[in-house]
N, C-alpha and C positions, 0 to 999 in steps of 0.2 A: 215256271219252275218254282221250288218252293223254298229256294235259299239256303238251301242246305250243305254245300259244296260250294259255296259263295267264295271267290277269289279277287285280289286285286292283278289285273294283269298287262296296265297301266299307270307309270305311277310317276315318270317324268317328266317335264316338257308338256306337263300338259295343264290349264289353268280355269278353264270353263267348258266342258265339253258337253255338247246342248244335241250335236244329232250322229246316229250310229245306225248302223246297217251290218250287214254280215253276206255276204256271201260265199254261199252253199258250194257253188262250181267250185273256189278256188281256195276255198277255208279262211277266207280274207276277215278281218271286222274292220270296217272304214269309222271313224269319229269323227267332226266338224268341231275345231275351237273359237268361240268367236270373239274371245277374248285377243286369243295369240293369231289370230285370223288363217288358220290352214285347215288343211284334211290330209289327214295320214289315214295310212292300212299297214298291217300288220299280222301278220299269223292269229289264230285266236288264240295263242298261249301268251299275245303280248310280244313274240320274237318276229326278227328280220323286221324291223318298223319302216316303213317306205312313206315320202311326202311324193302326194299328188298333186295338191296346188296349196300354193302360199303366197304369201304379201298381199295379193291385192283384193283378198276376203273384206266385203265392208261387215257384215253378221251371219254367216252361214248357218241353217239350223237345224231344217230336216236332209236326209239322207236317203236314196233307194239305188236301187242297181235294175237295170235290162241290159243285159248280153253283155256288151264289152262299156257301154258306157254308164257312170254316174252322174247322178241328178242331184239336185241340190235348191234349198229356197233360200232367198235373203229376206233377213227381216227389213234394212234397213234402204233396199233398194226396192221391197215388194218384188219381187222375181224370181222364174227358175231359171238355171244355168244348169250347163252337163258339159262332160269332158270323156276322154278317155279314161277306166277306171285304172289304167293302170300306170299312166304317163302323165294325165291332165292335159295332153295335148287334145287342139283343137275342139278349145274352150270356146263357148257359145252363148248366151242368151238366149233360154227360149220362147218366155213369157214376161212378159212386164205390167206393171199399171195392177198387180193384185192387191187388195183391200190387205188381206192378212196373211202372209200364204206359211201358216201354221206347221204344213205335212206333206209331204208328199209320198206315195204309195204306187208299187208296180205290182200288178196281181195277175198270179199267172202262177200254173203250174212247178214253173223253177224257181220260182218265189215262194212259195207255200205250197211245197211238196207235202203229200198223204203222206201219213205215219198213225197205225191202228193205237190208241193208247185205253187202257183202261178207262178212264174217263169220258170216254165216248157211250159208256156203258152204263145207262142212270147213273149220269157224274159220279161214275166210281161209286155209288153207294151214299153219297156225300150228301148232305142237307143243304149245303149251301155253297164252297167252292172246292174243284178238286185240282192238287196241282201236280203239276208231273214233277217227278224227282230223278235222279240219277242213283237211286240208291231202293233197293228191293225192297217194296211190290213196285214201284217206280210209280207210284201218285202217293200225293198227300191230300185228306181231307183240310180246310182250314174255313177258319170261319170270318165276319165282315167284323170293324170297329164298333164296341158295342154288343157284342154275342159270344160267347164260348164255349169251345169244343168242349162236348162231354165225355164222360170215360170209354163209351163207346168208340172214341175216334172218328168218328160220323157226323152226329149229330149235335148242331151248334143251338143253344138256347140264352136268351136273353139274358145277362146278366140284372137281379133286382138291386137299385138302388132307391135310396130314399126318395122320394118326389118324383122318379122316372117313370111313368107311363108307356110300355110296351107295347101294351093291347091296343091297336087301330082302334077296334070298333069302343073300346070306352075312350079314346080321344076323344074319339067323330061323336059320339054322346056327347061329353063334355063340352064340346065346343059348338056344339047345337041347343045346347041347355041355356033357353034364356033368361035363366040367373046369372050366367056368367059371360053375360052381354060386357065387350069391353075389357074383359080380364084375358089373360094369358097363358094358354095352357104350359 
């Protein structure tokens, strides 16, 4: 999305919130705090707030859903756990002893349902990212740190600063140029 209808719709009781999910079935957004150690859900407008589990979070951080239950990683225990998403009843353990466990991800059709958008369509037209909007033609072109949309709306071109080097291939010269063995482009 391209931030442009950007709301807060969250804004109590809540202190570090590190992993989020959404589910599609029941219009839910779940958050993990691993500051305040819980996971709530809540409408996606932020109403009817409901706690799944609390207290005995040691770092909860990623978040996914399959069917009726949620999954969860801890940083500080290396592990996934799952629960009921809507009770946290029959709380689990289901992996332990992971190195990092960063993420986790359920993928599948009710997870990442098809939706045709413009940007399917030579990225919208876009030279570099298109993003969907909620607001008519419902994508936006934008461009990367570093580059700027031109008046076209499309098309992102380097911005020149003094000493900046855009062009690859006069890097890759320069820095195969053995005069400037040692030096820093």
């Amino acid at each position: 999305m391209d931030g442009s209808t950007r709301k807060v719709i969250v804004d109590s009781d809540i202190y570090w919130p590190n992993g989020l999910t959404i589910d599609l079935e029941e219009q839910k957004l779940y958050w993990a705090d691993a500051k305040l150690s819980f996971i709530h859900r809540a409408n996606l407008d932020g109403s009817f707030r409901q706690k799944v589990v609390e207290g005995s979070l040691t770092h909860p951080f990623a978040l996914t859903l399959s069917g009726d239950t949620l999954y969860w990683t801890d940083w500080q225990t290396r592990s996934i756990h799952a629960c009921n998403k809507r009770t946290g009843d029959k709380r689990k353990e289901i992996l332990s002893a992971l190195y990092s466990p960063m993420d986790i991800q359920v993928l599948s059709p009710e997870r990442q349902p098809y939706y045709h958008t413009r940007c399917e369509e030579n990225n919208g037209g876009c030279s570099h990212l298109c993003l969907l909007s909620p607001r008519e033609p419902f994508y936006a072109c934008a461009c990367p740190t570093g580059v700027q949309l031109q008046d076209d709306g499309q098309t992102c071109k380097a911005a020149q600063q003094p000493g900046f080097r855009s062009d690859l291939g006069s890097a890759a010269r320069w820095a195969n140029d053995p005069r400037n063995s040692g030096s820093r482009l």
